[in-house]
PQR file with spaces between the fields and no chain letter, atoms N, CA, C, O and H, PARSE charges and radii, in Angstrom:
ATOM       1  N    UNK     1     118.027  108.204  113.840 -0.4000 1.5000
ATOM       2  CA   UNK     1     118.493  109.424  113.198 -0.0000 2.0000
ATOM       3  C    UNK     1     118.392  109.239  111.689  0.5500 1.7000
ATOM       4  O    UNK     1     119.070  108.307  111.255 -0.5500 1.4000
ATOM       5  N    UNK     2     117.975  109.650  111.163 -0.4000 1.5000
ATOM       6  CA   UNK     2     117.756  110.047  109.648 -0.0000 2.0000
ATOM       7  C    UNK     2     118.282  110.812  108.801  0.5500 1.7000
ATOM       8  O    UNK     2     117.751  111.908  108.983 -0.5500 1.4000
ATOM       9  H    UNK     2     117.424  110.407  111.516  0.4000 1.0000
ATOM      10  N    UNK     3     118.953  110.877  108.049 -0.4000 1.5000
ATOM      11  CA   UNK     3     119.494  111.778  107.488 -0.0000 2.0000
ATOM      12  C    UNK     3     118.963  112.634  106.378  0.5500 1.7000
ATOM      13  O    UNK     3     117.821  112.234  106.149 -0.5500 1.4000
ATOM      14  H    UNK     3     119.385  109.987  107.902  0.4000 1.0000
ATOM      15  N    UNK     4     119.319  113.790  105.456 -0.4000 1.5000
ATOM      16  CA   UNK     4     118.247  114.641  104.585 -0.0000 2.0000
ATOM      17  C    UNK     4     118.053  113.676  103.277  0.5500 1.7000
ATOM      18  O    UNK     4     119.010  113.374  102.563 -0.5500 1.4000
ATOM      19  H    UNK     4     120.247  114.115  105.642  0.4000 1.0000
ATOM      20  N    UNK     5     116.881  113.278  103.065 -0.4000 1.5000
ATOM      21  CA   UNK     5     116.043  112.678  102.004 -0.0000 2.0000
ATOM      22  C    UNK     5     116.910  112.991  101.216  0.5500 1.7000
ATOM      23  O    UNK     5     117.785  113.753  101.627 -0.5500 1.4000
ATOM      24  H    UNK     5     116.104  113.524  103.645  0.4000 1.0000
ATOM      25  N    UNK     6     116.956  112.551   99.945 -0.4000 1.5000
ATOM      26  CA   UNK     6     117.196  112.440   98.277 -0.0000 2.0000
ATOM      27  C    UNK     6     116.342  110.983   97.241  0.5500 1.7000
ATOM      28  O    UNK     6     115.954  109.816   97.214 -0.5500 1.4000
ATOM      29  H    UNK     6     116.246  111.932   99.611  0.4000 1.0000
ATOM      30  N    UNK     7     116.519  112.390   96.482 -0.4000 1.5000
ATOM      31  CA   UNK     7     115.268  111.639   95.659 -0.0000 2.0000
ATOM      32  C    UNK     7     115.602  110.254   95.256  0.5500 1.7000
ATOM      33  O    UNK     7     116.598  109.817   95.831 -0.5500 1.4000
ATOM      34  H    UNK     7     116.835  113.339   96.505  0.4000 1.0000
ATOM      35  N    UNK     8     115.012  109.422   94.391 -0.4000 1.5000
ATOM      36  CA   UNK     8     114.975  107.603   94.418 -0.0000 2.0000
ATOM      37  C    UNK     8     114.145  107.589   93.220  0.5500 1.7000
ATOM      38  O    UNK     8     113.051  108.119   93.022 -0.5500 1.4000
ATOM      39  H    UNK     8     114.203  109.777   93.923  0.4000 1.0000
ATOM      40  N    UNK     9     115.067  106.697   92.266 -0.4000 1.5000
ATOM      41  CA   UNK     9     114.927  106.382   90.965 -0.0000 2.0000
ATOM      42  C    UNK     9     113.079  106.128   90.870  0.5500 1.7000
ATOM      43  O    UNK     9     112.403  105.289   91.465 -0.5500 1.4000
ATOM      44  H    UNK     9     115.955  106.267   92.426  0.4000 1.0000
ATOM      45  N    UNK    10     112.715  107.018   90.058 -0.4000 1.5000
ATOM      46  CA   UNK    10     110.671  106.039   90.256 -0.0000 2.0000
ATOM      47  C    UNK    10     110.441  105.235   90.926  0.5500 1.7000
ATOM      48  O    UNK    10     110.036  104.183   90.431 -0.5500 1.4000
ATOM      49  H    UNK    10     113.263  107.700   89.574  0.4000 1.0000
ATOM      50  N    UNK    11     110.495  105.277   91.446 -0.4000 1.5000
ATOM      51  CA   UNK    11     109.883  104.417   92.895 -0.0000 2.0000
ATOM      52  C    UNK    11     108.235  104.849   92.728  0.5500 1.7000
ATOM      53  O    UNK    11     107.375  103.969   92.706 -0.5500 1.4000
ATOM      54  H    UNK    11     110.823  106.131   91.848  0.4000 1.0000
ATOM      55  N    UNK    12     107.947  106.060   92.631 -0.4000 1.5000
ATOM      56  CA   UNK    12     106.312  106.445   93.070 -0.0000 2.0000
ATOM      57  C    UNK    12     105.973  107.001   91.310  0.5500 1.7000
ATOM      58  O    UNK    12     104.916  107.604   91.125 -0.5500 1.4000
ATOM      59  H    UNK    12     108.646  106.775   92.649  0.4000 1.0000
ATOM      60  N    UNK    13     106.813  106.782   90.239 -0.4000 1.5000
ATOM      61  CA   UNK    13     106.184  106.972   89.069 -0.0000 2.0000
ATOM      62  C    UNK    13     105.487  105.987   88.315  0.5500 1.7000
ATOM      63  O    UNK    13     105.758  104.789   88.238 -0.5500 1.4000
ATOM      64  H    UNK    13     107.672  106.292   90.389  0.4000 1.0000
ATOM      65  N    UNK    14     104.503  106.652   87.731 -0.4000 1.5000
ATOM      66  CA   UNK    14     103.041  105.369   87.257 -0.0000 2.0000
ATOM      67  C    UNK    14     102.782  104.237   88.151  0.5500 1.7000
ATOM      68  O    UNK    14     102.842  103.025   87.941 -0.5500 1.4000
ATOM      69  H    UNK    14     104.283  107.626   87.793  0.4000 1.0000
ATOM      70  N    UNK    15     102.452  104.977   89.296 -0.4000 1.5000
ATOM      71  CA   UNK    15     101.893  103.655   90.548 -0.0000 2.0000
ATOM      72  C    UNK    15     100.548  104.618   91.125  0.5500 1.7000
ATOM      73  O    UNK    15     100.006  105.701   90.908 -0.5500 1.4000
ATOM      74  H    UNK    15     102.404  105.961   89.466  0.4000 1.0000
ATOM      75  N    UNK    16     100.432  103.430   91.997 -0.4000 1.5000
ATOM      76  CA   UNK    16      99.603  103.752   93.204 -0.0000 2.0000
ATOM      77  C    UNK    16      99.570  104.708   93.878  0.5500 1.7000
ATOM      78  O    UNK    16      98.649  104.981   94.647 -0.5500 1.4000
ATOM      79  H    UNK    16     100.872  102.549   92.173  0.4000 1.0000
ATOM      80  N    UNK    17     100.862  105.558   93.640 -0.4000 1.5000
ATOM      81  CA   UNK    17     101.313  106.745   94.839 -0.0000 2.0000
ATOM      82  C    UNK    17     100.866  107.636   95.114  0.5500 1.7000
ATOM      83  O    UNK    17     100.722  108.017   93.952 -0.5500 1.4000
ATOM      84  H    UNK    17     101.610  105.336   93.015  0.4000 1.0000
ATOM      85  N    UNK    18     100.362  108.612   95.816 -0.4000 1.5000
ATOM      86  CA   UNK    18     100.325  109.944   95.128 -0.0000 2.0000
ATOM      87  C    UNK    18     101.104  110.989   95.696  0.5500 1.7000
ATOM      88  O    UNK    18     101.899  110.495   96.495 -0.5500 1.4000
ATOM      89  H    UNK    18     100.479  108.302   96.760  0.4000 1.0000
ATOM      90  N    UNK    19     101.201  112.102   95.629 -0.4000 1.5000
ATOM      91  CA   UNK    19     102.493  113.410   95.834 -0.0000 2.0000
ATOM      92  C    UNK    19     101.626  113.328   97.403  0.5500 1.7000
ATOM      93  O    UNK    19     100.404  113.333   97.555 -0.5500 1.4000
ATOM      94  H    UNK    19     100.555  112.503   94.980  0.4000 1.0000
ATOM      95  N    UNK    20     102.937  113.234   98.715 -0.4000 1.5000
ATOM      96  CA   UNK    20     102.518  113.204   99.971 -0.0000 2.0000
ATOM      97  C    UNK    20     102.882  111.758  100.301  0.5500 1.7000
ATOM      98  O    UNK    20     103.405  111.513  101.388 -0.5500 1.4000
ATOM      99  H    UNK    20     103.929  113.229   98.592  0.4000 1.0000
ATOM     100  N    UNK    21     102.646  110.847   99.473 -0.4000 1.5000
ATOM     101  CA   UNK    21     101.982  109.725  100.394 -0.0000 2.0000
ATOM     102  C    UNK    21     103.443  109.275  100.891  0.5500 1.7000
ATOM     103  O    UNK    21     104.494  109.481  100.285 -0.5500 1.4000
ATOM     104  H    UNK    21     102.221  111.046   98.590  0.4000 1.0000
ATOM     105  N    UNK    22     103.210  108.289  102.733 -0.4000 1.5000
ATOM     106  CA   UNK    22     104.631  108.121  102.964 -0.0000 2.0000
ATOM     107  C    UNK    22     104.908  106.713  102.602  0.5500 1.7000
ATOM     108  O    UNK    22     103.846  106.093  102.539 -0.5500 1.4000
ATOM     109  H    UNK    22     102.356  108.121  103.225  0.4000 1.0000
ATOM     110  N    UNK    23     105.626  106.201  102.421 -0.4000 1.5000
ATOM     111  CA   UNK    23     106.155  104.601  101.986 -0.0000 2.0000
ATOM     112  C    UNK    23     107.477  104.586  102.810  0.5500 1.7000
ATOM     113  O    UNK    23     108.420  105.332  103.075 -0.5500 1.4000
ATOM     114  H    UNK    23     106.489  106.704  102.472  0.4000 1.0000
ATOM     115  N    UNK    24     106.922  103.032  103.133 -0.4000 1.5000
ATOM     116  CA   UNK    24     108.218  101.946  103.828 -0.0000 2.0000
ATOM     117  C    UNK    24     108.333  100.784  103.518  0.5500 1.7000
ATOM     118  O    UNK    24     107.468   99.911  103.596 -0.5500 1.4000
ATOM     119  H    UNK    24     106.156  102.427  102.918  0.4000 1.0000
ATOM     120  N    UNK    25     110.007  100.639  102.935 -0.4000 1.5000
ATOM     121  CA   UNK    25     110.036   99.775  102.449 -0.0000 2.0000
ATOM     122  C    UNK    25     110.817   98.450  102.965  0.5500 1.7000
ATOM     123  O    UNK    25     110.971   97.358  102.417 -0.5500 1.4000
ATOM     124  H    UNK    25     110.710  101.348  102.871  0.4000 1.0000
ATOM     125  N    UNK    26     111.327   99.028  104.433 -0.4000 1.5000
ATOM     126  CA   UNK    26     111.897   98.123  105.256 -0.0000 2.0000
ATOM     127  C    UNK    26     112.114   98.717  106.245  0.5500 1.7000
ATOM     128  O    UNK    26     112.376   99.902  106.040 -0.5500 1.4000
ATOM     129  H    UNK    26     111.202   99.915  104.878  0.4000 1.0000
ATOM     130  N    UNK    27     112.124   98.309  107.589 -0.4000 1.5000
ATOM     131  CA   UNK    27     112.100   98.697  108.609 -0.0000 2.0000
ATOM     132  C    UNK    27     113.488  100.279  109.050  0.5500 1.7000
ATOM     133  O    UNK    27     113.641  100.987  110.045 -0.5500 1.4000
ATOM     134  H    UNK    27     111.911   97.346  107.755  0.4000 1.0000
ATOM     135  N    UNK    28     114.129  100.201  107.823 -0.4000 1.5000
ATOM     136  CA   UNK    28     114.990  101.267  108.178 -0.0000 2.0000
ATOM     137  C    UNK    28     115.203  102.365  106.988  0.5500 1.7000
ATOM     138  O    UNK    28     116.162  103.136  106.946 -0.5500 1.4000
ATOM     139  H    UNK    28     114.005   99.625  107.015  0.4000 1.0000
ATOM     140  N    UNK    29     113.935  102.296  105.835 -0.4000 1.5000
ATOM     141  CA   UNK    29     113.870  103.098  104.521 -0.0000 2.0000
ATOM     142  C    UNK    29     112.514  103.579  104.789  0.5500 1.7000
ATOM     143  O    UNK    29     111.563  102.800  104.858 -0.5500 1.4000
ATOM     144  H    UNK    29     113.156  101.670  105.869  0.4000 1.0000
ATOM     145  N    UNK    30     112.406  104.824  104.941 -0.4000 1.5000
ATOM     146  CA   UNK    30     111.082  105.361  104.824 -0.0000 2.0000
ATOM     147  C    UNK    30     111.288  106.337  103.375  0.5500 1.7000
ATOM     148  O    UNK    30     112.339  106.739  102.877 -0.5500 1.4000
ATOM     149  H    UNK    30     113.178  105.457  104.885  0.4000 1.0000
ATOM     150  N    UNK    31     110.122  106.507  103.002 -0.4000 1.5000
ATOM     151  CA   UNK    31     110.106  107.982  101.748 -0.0000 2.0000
ATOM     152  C    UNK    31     108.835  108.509  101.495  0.5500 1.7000
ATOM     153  O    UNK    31     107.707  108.285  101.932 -0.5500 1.4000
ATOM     154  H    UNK    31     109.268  106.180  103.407  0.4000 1.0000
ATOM     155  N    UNK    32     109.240  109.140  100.811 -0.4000 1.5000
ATOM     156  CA   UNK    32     107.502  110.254  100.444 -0.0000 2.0000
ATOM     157  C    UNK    32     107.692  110.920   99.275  0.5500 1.7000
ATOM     158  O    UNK    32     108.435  111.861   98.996 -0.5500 1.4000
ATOM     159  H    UNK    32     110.157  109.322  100.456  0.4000 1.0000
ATOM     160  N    UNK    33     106.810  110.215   98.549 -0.4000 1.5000
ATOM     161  CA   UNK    33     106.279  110.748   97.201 -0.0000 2.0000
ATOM     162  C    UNK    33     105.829  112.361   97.278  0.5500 1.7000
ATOM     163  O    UNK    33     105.112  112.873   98.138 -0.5500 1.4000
ATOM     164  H    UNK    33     106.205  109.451   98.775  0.4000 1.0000
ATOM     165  N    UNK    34     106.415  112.965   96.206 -0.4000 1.5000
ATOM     166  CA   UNK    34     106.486  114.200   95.889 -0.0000 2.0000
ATOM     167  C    UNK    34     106.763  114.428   93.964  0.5500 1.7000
ATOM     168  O    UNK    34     107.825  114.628   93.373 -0.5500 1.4000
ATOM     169  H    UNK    34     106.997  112.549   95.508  0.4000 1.0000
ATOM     170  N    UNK    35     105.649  114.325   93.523 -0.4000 1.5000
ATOM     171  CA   UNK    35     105.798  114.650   92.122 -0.0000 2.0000
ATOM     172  C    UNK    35     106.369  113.492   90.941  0.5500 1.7000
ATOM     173  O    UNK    35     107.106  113.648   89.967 -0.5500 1.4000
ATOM     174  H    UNK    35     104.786  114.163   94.003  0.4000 1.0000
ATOM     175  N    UNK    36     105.700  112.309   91.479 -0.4000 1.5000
ATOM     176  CA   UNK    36     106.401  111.275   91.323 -0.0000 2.0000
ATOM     177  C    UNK    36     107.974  110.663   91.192  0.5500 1.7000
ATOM     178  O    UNK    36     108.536  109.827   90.485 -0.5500 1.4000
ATOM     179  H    UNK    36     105.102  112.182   92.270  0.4000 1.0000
ATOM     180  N    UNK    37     108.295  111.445   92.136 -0.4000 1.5000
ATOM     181  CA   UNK    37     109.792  110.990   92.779 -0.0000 2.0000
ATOM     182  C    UNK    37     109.401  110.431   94.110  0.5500 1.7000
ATOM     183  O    UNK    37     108.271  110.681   94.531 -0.5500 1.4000
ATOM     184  H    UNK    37     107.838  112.124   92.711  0.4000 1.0000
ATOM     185  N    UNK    38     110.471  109.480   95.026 -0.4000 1.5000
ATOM     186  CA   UNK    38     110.399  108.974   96.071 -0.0000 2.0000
ATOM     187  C    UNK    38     111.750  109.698   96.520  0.5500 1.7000
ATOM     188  O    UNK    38     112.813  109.518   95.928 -0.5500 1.4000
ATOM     189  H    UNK    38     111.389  109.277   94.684  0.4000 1.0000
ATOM     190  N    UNK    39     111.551  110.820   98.003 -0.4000 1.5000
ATOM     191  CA   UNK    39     112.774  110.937   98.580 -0.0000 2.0000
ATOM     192  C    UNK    39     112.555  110.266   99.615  0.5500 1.7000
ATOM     193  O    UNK    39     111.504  110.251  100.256 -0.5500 1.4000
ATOM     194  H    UNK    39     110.686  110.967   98.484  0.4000 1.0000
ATOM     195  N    UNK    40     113.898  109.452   99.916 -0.4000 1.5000
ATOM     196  CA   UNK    40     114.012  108.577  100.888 -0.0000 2.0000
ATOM     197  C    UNK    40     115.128  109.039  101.503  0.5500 1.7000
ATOM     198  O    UNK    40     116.103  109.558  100.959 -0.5500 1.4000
ATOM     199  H    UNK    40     114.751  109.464   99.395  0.4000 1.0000
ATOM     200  N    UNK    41     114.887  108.760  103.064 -0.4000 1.5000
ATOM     201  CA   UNK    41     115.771  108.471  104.004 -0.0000 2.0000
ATOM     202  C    UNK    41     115.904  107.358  104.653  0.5500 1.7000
ATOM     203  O    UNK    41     114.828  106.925  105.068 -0.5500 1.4000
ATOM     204  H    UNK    41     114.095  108.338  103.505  0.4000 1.0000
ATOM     205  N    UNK    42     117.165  106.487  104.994 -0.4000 1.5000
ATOM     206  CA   UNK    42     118.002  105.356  105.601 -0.0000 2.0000
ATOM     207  C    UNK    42     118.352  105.750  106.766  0.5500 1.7000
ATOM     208  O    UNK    42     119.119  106.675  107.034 -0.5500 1.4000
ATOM     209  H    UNK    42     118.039  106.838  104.657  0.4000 1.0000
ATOM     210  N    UNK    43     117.573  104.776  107.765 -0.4000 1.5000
ATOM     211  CA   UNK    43     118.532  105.496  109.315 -0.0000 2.0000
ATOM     212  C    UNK    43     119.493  104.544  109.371  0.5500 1.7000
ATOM     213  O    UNK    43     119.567  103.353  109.070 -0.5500 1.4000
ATOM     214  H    UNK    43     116.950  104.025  107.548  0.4000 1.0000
ATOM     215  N    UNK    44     120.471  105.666  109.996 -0.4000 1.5000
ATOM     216  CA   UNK    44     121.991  104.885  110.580 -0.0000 2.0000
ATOM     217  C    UNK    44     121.924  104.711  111.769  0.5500 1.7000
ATOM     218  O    UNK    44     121.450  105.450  112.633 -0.5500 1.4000
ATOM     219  H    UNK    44     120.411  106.634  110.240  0.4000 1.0000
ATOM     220  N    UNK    45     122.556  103.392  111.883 -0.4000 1.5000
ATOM     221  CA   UNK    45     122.690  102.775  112.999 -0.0000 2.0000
ATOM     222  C    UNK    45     124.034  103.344  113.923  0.5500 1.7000
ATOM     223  O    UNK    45     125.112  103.670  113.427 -0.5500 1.4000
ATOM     224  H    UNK    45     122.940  102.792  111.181  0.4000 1.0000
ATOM     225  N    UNK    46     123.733  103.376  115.236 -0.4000 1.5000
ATOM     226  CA   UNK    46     124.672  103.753  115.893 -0.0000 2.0000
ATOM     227  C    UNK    46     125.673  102.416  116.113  0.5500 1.7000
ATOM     228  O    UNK    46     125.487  101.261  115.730 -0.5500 1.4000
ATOM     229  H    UNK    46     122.857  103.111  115.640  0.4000 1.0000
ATOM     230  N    UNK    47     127.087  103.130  117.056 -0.4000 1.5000
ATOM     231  CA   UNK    47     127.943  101.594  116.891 -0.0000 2.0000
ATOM     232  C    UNK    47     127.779  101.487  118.140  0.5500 1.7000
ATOM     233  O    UNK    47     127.660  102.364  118.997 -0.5500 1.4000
ATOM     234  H    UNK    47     127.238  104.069  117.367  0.4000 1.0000
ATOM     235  N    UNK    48     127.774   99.807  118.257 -0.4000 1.5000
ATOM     236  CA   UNK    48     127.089   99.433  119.667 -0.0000 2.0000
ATOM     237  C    UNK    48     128.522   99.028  120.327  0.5500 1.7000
ATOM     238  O    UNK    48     129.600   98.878  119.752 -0.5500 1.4000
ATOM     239  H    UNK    48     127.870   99.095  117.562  0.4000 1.0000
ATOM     240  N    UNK    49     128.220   98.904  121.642 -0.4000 1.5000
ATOM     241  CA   UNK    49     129.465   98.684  122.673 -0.0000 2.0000
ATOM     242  C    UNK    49     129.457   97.503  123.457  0.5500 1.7000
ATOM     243  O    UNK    49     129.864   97.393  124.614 -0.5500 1.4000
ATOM     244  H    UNK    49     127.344   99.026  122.109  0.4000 1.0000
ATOM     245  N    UNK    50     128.862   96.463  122.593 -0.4000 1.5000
ATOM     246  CA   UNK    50     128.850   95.026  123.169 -0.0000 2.0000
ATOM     247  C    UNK    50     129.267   93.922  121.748  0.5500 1.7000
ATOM     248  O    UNK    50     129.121   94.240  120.568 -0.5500 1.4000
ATOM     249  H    UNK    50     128.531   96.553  121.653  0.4000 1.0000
ATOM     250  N    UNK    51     129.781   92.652  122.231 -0.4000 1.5000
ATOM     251  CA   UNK    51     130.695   92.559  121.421 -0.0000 2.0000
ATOM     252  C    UNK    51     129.663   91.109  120.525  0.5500 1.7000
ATOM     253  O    UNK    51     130.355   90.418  119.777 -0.5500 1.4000
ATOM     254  H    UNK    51     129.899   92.393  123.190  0.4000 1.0000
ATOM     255  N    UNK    52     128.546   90.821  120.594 -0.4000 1.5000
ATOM     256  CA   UNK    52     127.248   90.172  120.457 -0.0000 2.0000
ATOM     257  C    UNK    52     126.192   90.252  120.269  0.5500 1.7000
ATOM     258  O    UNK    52     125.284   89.594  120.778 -0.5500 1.4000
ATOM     259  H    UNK    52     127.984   91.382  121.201  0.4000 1.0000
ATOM     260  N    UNK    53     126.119   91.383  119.217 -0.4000 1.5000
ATOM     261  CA   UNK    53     124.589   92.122  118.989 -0.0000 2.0000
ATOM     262  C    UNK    53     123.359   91.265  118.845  0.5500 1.7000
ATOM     263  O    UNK    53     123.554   90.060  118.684 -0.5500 1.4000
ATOM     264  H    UNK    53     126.856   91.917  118.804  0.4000 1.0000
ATOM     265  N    UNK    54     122.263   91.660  118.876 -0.4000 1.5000
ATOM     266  CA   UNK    54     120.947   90.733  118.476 -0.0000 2.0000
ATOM     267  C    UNK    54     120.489   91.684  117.970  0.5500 1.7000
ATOM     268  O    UNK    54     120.445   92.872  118.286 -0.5500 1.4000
ATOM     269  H    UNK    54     122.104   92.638  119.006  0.4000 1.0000
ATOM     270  N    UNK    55     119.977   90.860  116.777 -0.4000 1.5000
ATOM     271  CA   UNK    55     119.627   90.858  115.393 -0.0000 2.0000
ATOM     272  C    UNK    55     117.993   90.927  115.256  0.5500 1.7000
ATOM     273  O    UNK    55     117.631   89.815  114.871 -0.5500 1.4000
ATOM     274  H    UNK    55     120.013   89.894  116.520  0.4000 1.0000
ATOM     275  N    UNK    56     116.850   91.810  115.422 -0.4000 1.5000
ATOM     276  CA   UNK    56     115.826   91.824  115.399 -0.0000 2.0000
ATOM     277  C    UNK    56     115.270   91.812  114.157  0.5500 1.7000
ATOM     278  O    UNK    56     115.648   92.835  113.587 -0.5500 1.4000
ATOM     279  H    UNK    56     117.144   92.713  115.735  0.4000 1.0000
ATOM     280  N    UNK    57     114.676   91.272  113.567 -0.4000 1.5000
ATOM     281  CA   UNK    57     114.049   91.442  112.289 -0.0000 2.0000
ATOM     282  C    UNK    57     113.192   92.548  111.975  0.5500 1.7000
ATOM     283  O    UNK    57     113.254   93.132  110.893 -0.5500 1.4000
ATOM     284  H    UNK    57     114.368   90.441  114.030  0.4000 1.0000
ATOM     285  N    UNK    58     112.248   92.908  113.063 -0.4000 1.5000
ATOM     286  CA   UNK    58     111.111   94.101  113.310 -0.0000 2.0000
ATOM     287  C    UNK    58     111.695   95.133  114.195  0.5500 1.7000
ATOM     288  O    UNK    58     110.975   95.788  114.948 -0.5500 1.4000
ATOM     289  H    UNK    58     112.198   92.433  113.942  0.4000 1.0000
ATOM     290  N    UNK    59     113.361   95.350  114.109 -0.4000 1.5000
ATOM     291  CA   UNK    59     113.759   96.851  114.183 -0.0000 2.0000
ATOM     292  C    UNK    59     115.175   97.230  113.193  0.5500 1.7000
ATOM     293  O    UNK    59     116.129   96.527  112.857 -0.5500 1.4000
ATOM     294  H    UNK    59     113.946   94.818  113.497  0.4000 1.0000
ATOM     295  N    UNK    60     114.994   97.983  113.044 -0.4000 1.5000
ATOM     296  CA   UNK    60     115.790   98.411  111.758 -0.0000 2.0000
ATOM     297  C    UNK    60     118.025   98.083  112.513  0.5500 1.7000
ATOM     298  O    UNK    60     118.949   97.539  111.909 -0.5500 1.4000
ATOM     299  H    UNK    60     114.219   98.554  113.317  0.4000 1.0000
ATOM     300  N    UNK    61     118.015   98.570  113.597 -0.4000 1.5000
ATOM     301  CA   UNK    61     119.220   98.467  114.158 -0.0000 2.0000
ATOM     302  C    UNK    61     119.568   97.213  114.957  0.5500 1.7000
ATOM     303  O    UNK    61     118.740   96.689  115.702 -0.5500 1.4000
ATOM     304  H    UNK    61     117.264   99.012  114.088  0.4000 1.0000
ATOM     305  N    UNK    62     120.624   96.809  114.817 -0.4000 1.5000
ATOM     306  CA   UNK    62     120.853   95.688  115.934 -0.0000 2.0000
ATOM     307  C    UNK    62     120.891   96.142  117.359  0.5500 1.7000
ATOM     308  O    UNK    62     120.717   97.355  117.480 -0.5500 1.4000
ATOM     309  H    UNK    62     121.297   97.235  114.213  0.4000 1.0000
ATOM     310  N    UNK    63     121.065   95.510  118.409 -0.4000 1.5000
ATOM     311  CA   UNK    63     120.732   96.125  119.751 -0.0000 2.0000
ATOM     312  C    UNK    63     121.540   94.823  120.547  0.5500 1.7000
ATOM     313  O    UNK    63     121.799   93.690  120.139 -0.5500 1.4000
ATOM     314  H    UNK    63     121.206   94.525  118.310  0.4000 1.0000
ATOM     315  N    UNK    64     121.851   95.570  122.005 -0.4000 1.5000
ATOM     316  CA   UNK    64     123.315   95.164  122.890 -0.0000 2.0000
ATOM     317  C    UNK    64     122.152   94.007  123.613  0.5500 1.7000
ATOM     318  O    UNK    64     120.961   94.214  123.843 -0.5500 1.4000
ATOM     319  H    UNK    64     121.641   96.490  122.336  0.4000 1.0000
ATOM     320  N    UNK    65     122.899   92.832  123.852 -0.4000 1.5000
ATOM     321  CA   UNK    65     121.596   91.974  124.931 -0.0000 2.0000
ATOM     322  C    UNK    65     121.450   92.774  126.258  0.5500 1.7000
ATOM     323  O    UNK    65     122.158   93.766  126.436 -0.5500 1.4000
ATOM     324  H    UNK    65     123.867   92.663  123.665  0.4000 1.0000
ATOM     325  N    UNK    66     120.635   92.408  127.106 -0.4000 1.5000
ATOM     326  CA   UNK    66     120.466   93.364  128.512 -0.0000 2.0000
ATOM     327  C    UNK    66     121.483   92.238  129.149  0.5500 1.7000
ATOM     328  O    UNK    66     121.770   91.055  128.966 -0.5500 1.4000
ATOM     329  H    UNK    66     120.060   91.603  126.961  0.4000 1.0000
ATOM     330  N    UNK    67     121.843   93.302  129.984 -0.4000 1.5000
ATOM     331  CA   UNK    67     123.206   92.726  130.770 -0.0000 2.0000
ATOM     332  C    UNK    67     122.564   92.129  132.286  0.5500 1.7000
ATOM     333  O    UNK    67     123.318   91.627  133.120 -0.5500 1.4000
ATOM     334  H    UNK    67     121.610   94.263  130.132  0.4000 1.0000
């Protein structure tokens, strides 16, 4: 779940960027250049119902072990 973008200090000013392009900057920050601003959205993690999460590096949320 993602919540509504807001813009992000130059991030996409005097770079590589251009207005459109999407950027990720960690598995749980996506954004998109628009006029050399970066609006980004952070997904939130839901709260899990096990008391031992695992910790994936290549997904943005922690996750319950399989039971």
């Amino acid at each position: 779940m993602l919540p509504e973008p807001t813009p992000s200090s130059q991030v996409c000013y005097a770079s590589q960027y251009v207005t459109g392009e999407e950027l990720e900057f960690d598995t749980c920050t996506k954004c998109t250049c628009l006029h050399n601003i970066a609006f980004c959205s952070v997904s939130l993690c839901p709260p899990l119902l096990c008391s031992s999460p695992i910790y994936d590096s290549s997904l943005c949320c922690p996750i319950c072990p399989p039971k």
